[in-house]
Structure formats: structure tokens, C-alpha cells
N, C-alpha and C positions, 0 to 999 in steps of 0.2 A: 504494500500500500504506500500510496506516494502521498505524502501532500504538498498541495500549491503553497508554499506560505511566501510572501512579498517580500523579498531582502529587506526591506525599509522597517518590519517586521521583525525579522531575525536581530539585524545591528544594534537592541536598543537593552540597555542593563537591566533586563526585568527582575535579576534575582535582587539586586542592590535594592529599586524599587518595590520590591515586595516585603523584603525584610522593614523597609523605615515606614510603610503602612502599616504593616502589621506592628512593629512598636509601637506608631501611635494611638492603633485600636488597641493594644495591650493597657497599654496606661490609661485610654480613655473608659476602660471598663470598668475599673471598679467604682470612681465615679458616678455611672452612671447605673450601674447595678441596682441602684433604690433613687430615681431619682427625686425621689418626697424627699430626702435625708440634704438634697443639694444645698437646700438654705443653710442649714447646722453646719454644714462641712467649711462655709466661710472660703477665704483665701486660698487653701490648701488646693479647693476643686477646684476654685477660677482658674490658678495658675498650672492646675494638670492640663484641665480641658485644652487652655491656650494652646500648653506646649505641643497636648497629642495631635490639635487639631492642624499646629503647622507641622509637625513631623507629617501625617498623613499630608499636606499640600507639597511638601516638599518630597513624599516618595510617588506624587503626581507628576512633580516638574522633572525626575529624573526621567518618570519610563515616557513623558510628551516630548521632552528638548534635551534627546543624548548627548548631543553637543554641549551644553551647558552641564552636566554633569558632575562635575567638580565643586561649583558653585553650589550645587544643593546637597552634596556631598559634605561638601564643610560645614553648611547648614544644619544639618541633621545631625553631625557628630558634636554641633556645639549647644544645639539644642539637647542632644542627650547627658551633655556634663551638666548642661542646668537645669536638666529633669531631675538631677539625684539630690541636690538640698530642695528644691518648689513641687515636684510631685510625687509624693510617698516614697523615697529612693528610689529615685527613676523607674517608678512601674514595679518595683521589689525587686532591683535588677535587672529583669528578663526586657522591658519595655529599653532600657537603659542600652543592655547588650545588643540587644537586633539591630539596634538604632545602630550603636558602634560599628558594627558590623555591616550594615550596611551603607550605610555613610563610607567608611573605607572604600568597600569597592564601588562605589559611586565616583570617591577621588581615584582611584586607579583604572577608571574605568577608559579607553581608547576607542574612538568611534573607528573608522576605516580608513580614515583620511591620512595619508603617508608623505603627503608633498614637498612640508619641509624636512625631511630627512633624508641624508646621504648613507650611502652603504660606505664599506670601511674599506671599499676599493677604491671611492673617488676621491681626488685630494682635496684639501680642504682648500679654499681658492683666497689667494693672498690680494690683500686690498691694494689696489693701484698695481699691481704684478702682472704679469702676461699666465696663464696657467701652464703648468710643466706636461711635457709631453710625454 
């Protein structure tokens, strides 16, 4: 069995993208688990919800704009350092790790584009120099 999938498709970080949604429906859960209780919870829930709800926009913008990747990559990993003192240790951890986790390979993430790179057979070409032959 074959499938058609669209290369445009294939090239985009889904696993990275999937990890920093799922942290921030991790962290958005408990939360929301009673949400009668939201009033009582004060600050603690404002500032979970905030955090999961951009984690989860930012493991949007990785798997919409591969290209930009890095950028929501940093995102998501500095949103998870300051998930661990603003929402219940970052998720109890587990919201905290995915996050890390993902975010990483968010920033390692390499679309297809090869243009500006040389192999380590061309030489590297001197400014104002003629190139060597």
C-alpha cells in the first residue's frame, strides 16, 4: 500500500509539534478538571492556563511555519522553565519535560533548504581573491 502524502507534508516537525501541545494540554488539565474550583485556584490557574495555552499556540506555529521553527522552539522551552515556579511544577514535571523536549527539536529542527552550504570539497572563497583552481 502506497500513500500519496504531499512532500510539503512530510518536511514539517510534527513530532516536536506534538510533544509542546500535548505539554500544554498536560498542564492545562488539571486546571480544568473541576472547572467550579477555577475561582479558588486564584493566580496559580491564571498563570497555568496562560502558559499551556501558548505552549499549545506555539506547538501550532511549529507544525504551520517549519521555517520559523527555532523561534517557537525557544519559545516553548522558555515557556517551560517558567511553567515550573507559575504552574504547579511545570504540569508535575511531565507538562515541563514534553515541553523541553520538544522545544529542542523544534530548535534542531532543519527544513530542506541547503543553499547556503558548501561541501568540504569547495574552497572557501577569499574576499577580493580570484578562486584557486
Amino acid at each position: 500500500m502506497h500513500l500519496n502524502i504531499p512532500p510539503a507534508v512530510l518536511g514539517r516537525p510534527w513530532t516536536a509539534a506534538t510533544l509542546i501541545c500535548v505539554a500544554g494540554a498536560e498542564m492545562a488539565y488539571f486546571p480544568l478538571r473541576r472547572p467550579e474550583f477555577l475561582s479558588f485556584q486564584g493566580t496559580a490557574a491564571t498563570s497555568t492556563l496562560l502558559i499551556a495555552g501558548s505552549l499549545f499556540g506555539c506547538g501550532l506555529h511549529t507544525a504551520a511555519r517549519p521555517h520559523r521553527a527555532t523561534v517557537s522552539g525557544v519559545a516553548a522551552i522558555g515557556l517551560a522553565v517558567l511553567s515550573f515556579p507559575l504552574a504547579n511544577l511545570g504540569g508535575f514535571f511531565v507538562g515541563m519535560l514534553l515541553a523541553v523536549v520538544g522545544g529542542s527539536l523544534a530548535v534542531g529542527w532543519q527544513t530542506g533548504d541547503t543553499t547556503g552550504r558548501t561541501s568540504v570539497d569547495t574552497p572557501t572563497p577569499v574576499p577580493g581573491g580570484k578562486a584557486s583552481e
